[in-house]
N, CA, C, O and CB atoms as a CASP TS submission, in Angstrom:
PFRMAT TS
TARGET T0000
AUTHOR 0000-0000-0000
METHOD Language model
MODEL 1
PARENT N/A
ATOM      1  N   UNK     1      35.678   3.896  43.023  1.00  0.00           N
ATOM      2  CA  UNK     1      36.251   5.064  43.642  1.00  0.00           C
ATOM      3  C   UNK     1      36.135   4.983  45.166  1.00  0.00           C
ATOM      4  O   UNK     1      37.059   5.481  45.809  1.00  0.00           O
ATOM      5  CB  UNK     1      35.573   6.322  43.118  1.00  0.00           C
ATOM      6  N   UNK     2      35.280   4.509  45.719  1.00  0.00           N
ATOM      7  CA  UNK     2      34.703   4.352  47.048  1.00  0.00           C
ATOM      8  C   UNK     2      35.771   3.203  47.592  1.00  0.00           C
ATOM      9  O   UNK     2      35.953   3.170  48.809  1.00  0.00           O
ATOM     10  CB  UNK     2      32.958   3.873  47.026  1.00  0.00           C
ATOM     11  N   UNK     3      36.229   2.598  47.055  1.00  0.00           N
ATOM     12  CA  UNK     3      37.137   1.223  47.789  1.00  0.00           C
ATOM     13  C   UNK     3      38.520   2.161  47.482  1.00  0.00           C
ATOM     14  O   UNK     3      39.030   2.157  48.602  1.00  0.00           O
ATOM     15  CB  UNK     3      37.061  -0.820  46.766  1.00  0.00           C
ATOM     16  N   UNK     4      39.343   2.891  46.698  1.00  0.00           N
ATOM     17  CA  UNK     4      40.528   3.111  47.019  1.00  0.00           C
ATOM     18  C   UNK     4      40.282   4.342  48.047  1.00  0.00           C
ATOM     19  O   UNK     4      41.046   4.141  48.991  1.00  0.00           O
ATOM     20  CB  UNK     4      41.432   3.325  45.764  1.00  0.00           C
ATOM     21  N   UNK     5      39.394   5.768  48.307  1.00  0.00           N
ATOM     22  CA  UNK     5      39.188   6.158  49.459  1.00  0.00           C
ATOM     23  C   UNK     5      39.019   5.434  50.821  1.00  0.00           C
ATOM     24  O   UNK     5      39.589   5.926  51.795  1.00  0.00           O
ATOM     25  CB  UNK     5      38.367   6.720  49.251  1.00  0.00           C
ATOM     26  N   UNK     6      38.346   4.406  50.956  1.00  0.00           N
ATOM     27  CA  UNK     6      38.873   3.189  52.172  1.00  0.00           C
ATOM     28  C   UNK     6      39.711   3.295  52.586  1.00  0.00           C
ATOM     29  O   UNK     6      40.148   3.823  53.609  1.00  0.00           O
ATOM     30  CB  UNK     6      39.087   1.973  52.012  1.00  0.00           C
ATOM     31  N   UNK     7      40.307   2.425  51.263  1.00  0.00           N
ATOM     32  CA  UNK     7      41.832   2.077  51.762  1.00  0.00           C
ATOM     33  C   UNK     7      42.845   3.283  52.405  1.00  0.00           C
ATOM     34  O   UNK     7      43.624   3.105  53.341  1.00  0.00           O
ATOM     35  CB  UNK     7      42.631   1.505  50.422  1.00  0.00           C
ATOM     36  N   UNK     8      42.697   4.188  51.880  1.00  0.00           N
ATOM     37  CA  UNK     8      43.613   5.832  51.814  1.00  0.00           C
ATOM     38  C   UNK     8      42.775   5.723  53.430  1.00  0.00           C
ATOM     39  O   UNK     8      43.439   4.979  54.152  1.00  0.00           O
ATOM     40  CB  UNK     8      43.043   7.656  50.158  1.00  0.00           C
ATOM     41  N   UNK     9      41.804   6.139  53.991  1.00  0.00           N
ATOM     42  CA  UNK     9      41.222   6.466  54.889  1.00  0.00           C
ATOM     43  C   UNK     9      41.820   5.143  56.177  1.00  0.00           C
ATOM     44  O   UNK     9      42.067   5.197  57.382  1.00  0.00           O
ATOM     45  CB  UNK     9      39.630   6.618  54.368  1.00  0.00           C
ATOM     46  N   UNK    10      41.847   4.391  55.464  1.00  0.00           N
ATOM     47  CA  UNK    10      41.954   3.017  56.984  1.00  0.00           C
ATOM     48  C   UNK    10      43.590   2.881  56.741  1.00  0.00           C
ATOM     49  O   UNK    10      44.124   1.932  57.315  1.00  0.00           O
ATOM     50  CB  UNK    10      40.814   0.845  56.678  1.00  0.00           C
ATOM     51  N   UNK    11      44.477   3.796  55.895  1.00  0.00           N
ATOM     52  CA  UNK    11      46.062   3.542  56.033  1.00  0.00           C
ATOM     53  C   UNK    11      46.319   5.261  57.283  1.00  0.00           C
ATOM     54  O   UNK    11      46.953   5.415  58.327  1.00  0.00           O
ATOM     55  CB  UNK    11      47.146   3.604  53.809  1.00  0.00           C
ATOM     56  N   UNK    12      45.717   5.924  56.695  1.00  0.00           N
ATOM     57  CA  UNK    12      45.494   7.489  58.070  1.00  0.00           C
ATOM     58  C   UNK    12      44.992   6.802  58.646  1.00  0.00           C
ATOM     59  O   UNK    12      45.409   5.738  58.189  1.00  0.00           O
ATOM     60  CB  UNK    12      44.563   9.078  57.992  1.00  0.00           C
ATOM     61  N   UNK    13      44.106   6.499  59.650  1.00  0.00           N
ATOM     62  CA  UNK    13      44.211   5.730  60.168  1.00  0.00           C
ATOM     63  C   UNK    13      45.024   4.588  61.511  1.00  0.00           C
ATOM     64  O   UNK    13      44.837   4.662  62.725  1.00  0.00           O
ATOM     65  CB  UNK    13      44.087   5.749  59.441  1.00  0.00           C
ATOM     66  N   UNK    14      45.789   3.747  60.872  1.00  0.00           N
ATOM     67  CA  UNK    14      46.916   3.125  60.802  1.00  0.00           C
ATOM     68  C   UNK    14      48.205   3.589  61.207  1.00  0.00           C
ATOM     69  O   UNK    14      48.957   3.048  62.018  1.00  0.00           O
ATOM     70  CB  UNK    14      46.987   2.839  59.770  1.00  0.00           C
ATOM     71  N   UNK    15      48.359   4.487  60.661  1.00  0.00           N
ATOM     72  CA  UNK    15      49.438   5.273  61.035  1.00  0.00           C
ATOM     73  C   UNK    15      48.994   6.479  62.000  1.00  0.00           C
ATOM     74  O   UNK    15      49.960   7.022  62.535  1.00  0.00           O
ATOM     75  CB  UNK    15      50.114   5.770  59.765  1.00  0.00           C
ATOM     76  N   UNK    16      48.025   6.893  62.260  1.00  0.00           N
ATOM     77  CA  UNK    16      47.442   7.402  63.425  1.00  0.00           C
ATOM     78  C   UNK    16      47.699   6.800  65.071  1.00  0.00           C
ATOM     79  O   UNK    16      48.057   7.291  66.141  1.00  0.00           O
ATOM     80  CB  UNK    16      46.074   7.282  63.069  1.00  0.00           C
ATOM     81  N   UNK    17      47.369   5.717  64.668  1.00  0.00           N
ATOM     82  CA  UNK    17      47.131   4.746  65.799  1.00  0.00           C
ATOM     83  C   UNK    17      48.848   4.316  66.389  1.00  0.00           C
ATOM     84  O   UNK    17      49.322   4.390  67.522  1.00  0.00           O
ATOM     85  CB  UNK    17      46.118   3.215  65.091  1.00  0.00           C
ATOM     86  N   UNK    18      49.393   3.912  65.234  1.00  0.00           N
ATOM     87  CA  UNK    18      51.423   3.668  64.925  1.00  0.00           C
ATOM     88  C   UNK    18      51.614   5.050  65.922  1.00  0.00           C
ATOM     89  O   UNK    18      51.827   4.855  67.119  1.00  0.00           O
ATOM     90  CB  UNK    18      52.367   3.995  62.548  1.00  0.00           C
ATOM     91  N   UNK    19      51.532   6.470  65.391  1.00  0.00           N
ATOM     92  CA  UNK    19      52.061   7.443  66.644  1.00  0.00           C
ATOM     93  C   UNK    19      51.331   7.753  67.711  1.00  0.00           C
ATOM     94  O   UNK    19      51.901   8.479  68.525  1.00  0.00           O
ATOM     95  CB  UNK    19      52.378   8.689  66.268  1.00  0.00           C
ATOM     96  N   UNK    20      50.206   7.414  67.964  1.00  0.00           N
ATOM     97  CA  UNK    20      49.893   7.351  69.205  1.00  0.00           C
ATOM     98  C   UNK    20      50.414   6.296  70.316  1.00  0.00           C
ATOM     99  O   UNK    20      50.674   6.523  71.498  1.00  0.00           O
ATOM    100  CB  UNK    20      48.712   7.307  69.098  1.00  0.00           C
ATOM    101  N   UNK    21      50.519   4.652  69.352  1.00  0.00           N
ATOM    102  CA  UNK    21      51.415   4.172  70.033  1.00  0.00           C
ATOM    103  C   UNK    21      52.771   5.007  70.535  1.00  0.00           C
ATOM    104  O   UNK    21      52.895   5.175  71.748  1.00  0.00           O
ATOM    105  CB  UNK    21      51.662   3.171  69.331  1.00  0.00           C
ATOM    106  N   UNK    22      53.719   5.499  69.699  1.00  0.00           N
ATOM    107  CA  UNK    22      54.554   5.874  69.772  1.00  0.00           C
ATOM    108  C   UNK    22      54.226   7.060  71.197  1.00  0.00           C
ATOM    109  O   UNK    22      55.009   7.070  72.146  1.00  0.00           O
ATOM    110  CB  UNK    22      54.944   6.152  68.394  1.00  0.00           C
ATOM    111  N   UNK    23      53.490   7.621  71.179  1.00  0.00           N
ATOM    112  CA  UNK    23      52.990   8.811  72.255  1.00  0.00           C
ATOM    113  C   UNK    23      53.244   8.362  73.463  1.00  0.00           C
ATOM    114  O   UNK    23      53.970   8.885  74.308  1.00  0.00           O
ATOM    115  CB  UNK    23      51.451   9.219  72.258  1.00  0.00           C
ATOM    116  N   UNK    24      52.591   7.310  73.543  1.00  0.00           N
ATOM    117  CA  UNK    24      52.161   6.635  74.775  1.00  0.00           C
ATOM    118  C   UNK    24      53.686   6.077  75.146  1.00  0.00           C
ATOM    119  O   UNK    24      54.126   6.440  76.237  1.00  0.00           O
ATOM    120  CB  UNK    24      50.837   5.365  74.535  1.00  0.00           C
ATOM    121  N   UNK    25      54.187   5.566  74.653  1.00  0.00           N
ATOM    122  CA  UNK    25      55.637   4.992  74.791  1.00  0.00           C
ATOM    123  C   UNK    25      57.088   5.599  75.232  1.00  0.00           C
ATOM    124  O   UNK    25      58.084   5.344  75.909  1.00  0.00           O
ATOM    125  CB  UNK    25      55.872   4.594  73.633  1.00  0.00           C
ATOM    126  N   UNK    26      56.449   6.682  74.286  1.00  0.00           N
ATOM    127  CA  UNK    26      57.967   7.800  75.138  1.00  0.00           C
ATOM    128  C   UNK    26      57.075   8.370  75.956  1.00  0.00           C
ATOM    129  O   UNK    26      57.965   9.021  76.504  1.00  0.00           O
ATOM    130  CB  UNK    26      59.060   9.295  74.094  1.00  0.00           C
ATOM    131  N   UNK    27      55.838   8.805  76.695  1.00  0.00           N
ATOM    132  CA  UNK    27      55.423   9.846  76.880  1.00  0.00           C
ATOM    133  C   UNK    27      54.905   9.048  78.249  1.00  0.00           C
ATOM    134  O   UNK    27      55.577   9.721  79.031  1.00  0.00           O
ATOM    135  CB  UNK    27      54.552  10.593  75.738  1.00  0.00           C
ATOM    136  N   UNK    28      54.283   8.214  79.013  1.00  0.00           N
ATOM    137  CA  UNK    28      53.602   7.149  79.520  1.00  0.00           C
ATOM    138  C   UNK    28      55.126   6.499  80.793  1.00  0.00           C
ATOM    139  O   UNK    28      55.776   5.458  80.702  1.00  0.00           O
ATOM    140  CB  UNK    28      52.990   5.940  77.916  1.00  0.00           C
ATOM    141  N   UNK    29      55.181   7.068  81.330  1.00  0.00           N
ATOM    142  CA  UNK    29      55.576   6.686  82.731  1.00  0.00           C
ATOM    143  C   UNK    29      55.330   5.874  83.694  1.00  0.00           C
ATOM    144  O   UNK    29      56.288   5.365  84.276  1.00  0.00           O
ATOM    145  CB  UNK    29      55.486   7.330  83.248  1.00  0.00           C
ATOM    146  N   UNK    30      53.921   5.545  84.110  1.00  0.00           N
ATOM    147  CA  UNK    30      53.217   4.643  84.744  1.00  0.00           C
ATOM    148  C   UNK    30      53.259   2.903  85.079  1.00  0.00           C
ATOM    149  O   UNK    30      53.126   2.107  86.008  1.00  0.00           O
ATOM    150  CB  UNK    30      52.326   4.918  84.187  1.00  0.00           C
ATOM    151  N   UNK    31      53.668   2.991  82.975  1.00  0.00           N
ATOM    152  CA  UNK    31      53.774   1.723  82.962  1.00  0.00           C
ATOM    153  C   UNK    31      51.879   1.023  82.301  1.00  0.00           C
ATOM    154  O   UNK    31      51.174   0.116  82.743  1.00  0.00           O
ATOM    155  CB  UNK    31      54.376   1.327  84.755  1.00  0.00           C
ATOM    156  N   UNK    32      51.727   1.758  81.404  1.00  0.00           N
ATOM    157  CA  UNK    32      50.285   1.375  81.521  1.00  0.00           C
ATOM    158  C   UNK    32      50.185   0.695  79.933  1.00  0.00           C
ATOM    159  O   UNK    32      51.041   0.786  79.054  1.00  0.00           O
ATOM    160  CB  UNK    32      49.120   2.866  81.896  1.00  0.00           C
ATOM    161  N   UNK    33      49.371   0.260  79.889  1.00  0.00           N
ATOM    162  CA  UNK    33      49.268  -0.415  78.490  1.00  0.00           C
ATOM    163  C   UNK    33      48.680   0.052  77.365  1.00  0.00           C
ATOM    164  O   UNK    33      48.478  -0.619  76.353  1.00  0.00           O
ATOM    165  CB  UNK    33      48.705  -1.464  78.564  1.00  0.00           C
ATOM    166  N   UNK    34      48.460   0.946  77.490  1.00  0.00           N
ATOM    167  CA  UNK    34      47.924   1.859  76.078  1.00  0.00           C
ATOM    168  C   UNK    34      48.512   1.648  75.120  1.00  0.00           C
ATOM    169  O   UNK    34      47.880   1.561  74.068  1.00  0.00           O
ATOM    170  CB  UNK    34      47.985   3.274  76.040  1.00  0.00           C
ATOM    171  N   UNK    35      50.043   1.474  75.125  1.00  0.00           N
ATOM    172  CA  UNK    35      51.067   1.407  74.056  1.00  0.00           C
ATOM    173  C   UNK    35      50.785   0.038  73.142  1.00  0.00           C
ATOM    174  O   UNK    35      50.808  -0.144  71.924  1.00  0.00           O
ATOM    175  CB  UNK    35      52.619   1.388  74.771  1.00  0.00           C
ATOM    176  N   UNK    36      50.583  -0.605  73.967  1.00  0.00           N
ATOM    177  CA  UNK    36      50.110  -2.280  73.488  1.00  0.00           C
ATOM    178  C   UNK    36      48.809  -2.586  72.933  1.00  0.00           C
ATOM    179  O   UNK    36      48.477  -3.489  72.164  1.00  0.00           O
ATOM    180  CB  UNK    36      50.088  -3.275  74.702  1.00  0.00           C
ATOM    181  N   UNK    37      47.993  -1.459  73.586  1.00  0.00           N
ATOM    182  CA  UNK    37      46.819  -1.784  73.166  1.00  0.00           C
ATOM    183  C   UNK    37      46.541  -0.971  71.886  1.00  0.00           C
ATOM    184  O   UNK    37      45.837  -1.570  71.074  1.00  0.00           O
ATOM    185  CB  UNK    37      45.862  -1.600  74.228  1.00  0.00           C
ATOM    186  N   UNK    38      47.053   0.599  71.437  1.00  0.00           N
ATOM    187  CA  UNK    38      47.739   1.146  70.539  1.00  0.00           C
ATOM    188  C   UNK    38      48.080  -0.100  68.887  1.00  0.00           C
ATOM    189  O   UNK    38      47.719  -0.244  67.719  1.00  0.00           O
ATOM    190  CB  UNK    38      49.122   1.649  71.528  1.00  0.00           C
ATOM    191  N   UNK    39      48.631  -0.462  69.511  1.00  0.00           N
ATOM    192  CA  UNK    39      49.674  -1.245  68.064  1.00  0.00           C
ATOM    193  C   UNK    39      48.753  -2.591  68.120  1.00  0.00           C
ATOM    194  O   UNK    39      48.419  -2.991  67.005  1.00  0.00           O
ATOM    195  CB  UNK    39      51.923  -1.704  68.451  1.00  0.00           C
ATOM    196  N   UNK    40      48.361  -3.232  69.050  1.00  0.00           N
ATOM    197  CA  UNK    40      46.634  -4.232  68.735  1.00  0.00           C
ATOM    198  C   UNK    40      45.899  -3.904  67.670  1.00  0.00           C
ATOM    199  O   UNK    40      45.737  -4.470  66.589  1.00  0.00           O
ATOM    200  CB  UNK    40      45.371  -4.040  69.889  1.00  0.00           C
ATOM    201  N   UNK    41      45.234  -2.356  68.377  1.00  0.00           N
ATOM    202  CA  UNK    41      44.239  -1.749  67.206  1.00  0.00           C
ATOM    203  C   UNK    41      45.089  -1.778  65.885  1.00  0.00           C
ATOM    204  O   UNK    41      44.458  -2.149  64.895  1.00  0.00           O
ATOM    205  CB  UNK    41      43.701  -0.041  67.538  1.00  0.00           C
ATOM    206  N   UNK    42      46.419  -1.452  65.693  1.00  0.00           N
ATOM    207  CA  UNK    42      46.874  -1.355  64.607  1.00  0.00           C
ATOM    208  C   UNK    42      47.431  -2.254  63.632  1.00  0.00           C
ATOM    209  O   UNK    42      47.653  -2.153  62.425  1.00  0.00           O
ATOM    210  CB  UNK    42      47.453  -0.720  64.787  1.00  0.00           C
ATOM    211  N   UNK    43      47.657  -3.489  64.800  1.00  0.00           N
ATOM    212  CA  UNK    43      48.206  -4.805  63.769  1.00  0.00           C
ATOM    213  C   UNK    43      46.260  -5.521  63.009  1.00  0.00           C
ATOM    214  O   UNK    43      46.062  -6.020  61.901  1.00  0.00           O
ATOM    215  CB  UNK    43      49.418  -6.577  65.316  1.00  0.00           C
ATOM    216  N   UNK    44      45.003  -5.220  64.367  1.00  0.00           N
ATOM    217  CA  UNK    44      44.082  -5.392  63.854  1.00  0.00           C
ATOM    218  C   UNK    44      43.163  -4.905  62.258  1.00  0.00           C
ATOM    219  O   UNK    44      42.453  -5.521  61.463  1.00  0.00           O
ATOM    220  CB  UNK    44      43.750  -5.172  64.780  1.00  0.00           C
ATOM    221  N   UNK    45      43.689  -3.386  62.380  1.00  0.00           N
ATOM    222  CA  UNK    45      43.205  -2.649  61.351  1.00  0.00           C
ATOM    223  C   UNK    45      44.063  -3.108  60.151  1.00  0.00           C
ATOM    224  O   UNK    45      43.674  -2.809  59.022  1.00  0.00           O
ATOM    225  CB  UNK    45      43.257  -1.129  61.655  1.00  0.00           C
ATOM    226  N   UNK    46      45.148  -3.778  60.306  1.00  0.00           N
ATOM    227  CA  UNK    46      46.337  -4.116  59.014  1.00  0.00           C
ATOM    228  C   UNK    46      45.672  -5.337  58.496  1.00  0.00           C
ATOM    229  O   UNK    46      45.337  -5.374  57.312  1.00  0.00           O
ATOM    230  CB  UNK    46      48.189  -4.507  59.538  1.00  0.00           C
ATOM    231  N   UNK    47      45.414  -6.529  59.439  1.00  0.00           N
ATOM    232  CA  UNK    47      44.591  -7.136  58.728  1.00  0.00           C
ATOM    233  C   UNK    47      43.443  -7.047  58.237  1.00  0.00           C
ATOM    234  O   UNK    47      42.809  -7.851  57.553  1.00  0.00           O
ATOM    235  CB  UNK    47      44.534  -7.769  59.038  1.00  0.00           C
ATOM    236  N   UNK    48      43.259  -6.311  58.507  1.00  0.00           N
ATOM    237  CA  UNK    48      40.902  -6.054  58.234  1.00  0.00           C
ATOM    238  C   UNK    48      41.544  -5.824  57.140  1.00  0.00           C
ATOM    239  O   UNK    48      41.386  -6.694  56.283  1.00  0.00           O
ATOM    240  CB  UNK    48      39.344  -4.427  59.082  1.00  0.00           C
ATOM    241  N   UNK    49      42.623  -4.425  56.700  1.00  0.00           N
ATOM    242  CA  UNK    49      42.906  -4.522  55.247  1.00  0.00           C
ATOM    243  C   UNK    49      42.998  -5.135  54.311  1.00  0.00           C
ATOM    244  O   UNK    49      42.376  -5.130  53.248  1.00  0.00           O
ATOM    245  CB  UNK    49      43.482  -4.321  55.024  1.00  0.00           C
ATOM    246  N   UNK    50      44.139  -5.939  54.843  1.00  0.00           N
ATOM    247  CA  UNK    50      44.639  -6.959  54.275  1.00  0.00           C
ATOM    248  C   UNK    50      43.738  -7.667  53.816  1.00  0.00           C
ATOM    249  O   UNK    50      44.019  -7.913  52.643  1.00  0.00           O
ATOM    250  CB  UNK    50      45.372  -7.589  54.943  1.00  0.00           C
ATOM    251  N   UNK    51      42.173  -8.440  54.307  1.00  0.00           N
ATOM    252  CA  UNK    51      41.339  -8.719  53.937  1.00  0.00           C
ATOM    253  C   UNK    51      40.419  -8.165  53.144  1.00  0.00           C
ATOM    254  O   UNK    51      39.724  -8.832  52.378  1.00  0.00           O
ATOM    255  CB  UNK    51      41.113  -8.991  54.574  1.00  0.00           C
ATOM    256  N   UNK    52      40.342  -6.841  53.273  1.00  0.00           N
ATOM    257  CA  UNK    52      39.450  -6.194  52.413  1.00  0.00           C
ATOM    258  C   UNK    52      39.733  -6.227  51.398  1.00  0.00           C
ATOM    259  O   UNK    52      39.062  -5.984  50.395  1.00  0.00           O
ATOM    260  CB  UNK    52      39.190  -5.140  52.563  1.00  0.00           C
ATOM    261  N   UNK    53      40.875  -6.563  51.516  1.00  0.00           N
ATOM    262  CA  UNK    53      42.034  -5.579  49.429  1.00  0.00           C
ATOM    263  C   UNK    53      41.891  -7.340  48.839  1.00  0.00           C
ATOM    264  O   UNK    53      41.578  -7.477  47.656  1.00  0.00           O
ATOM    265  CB  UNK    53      45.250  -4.641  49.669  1.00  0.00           C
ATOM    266  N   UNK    54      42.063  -8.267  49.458  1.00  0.00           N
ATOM    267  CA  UNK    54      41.733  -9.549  48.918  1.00  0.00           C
ATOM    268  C   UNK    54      40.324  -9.675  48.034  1.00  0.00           C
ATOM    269  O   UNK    54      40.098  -9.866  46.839  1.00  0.00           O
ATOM    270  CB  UNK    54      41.685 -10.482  50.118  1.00  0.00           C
ATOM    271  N   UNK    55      39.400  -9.453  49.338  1.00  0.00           N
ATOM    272  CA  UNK    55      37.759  -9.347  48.845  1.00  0.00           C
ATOM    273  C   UNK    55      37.528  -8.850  47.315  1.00  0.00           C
ATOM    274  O   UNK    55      37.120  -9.328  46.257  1.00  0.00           O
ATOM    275  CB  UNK    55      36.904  -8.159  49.853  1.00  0.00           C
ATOM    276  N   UNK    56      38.062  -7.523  47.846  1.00  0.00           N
ATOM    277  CA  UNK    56      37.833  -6.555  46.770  1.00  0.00           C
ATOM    278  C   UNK    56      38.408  -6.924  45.708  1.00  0.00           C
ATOM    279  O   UNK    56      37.688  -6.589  44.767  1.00  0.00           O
ATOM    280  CB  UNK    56      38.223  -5.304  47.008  1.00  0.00           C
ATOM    281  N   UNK    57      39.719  -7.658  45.203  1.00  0.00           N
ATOM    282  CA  UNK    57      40.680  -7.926  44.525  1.00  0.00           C
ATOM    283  C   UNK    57      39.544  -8.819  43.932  1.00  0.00           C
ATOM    284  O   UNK    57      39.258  -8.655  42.746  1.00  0.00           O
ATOM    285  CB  UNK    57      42.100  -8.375  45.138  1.00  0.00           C
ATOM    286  N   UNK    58      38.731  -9.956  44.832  1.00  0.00           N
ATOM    287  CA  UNK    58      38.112 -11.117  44.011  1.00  0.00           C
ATOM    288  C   UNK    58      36.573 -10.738  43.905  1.00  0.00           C
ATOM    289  O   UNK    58      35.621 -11.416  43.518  1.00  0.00           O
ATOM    290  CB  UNK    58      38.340 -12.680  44.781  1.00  0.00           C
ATOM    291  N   UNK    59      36.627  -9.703  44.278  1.00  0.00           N
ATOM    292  CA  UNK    59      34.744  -9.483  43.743  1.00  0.00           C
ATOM    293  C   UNK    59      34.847  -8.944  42.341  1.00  0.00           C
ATOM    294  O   UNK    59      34.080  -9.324  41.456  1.00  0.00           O
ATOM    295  CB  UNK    59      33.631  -8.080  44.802  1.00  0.00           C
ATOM    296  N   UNK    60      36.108  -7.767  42.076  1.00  0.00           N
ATOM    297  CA  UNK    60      35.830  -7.076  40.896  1.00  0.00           C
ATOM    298  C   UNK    60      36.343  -5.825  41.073  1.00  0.00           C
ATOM    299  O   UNK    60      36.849  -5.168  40.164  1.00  0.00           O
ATOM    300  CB  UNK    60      34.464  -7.036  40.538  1.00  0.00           C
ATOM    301  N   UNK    61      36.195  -5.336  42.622  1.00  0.00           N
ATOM    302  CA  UNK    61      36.462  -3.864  42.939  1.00  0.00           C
ATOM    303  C   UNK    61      37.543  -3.008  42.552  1.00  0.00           C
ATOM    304  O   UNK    61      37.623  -1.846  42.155  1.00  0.00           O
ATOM    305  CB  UNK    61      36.519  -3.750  44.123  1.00  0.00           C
ATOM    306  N   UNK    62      38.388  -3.978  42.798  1.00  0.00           N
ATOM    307  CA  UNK    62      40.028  -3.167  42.398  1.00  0.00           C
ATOM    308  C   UNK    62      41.011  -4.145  41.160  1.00  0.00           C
ATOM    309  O   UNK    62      41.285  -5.325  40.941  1.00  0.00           O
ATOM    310  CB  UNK    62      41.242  -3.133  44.239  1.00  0.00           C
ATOM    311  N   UNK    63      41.248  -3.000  40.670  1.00  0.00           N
ATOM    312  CA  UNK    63      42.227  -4.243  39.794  1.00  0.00           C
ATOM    313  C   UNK    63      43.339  -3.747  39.400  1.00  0.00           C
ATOM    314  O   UNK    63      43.343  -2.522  39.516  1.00  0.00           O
ATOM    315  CB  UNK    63      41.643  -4.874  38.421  1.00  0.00           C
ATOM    316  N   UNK    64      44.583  -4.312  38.853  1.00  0.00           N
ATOM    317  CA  UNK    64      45.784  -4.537  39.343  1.00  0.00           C
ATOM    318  C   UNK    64      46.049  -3.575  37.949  1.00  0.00           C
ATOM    319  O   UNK    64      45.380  -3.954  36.987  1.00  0.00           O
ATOM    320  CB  UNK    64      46.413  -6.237  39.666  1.00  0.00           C
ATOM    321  N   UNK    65      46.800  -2.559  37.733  1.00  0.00           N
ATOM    322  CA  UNK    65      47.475  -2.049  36.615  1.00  0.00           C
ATOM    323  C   UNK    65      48.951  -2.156  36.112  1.00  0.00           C
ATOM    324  O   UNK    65      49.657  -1.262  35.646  1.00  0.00           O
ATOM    325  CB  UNK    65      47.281  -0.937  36.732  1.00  0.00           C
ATOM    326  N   UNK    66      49.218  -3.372  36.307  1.00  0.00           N
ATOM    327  CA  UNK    66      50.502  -3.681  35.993  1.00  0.00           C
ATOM    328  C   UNK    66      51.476  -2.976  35.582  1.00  0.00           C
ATOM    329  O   UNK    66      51.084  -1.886  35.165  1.00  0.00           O
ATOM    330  CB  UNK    66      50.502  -4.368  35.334  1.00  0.00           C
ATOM    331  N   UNK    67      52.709  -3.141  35.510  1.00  0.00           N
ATOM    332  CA  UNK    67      54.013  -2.025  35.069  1.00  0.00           C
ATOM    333  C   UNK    67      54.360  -2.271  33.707  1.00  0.00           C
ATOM    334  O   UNK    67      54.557  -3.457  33.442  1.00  0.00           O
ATOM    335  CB  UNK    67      55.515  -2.204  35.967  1.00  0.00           C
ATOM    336  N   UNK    68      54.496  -1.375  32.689  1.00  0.00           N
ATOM    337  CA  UNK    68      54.981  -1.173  31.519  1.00  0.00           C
ATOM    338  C   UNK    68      56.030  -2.140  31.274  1.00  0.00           C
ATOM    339  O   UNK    68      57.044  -2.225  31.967  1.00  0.00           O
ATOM    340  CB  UNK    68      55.378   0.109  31.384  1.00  0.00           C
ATOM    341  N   UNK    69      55.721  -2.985  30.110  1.00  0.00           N
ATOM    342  CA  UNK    69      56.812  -3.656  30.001  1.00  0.00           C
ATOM    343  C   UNK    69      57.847  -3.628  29.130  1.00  0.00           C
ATOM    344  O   UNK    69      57.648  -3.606  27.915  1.00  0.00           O
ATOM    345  CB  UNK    69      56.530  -4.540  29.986  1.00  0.00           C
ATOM    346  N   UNK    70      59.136  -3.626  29.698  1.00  0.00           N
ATOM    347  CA  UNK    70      60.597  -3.057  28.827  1.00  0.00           C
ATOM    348  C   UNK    70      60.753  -3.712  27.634  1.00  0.00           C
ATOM    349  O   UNK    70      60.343  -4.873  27.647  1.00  0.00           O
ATOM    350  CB  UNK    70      62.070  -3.315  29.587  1.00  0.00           C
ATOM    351  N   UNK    71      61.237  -3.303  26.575  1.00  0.00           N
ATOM    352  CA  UNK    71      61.427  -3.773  25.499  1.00  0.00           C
ATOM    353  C   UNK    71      62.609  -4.927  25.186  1.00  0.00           C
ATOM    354  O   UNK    71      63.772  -4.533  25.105  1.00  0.00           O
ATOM    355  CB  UNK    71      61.533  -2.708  24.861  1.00  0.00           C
ATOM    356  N   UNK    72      62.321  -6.289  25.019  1.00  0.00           N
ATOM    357  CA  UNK    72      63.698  -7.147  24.871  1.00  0.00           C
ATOM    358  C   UNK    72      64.396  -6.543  24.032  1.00  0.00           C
ATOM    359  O   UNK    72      64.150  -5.728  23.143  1.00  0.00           O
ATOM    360  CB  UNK    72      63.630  -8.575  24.406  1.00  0.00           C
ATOM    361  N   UNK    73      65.811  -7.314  24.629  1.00  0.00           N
ATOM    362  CA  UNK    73      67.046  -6.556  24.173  1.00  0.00           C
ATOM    363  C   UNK    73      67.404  -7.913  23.909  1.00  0.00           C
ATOM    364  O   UNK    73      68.504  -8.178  23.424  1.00  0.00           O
ATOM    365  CB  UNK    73      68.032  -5.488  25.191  1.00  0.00           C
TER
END
């Protein structure tokens, strides 16, 4: 239960960081780099995921519930 709250928590998150980029971008006149540094943190936090959901995938933590399968015709 504790690893899919993570994940839910580090995708808010993620997309936190995505409109603040966005903030900074329309909003940011100066010319300053927040916007860049914005979507860093966020391409960073995509992989930490990306790694975590692997980990987790091969320790045991999460596992895959596959889709119902259709009946041959």
């Amino acid at each position: 239960m504790f690893t899919k709250i993570f994940v839910i928590l580090i995708l808010l998150v993620i997309i936190v960081s995505l409109g603040g980029a966005l903030v900074y971008l329309l909003k940011d006149r100066n010319r300053s780099h927040r916007a860049a540094r914005a979507l860093t943190i966020r391409i960073g936090l995509s992989l930490a995921l990306l790694f975590f959901l692997v980990l987790a995938y091969s320790a045991g933590w999460l596992h895959p519930h596959g889709l119902a399968r259709l009946p041959q015709q």
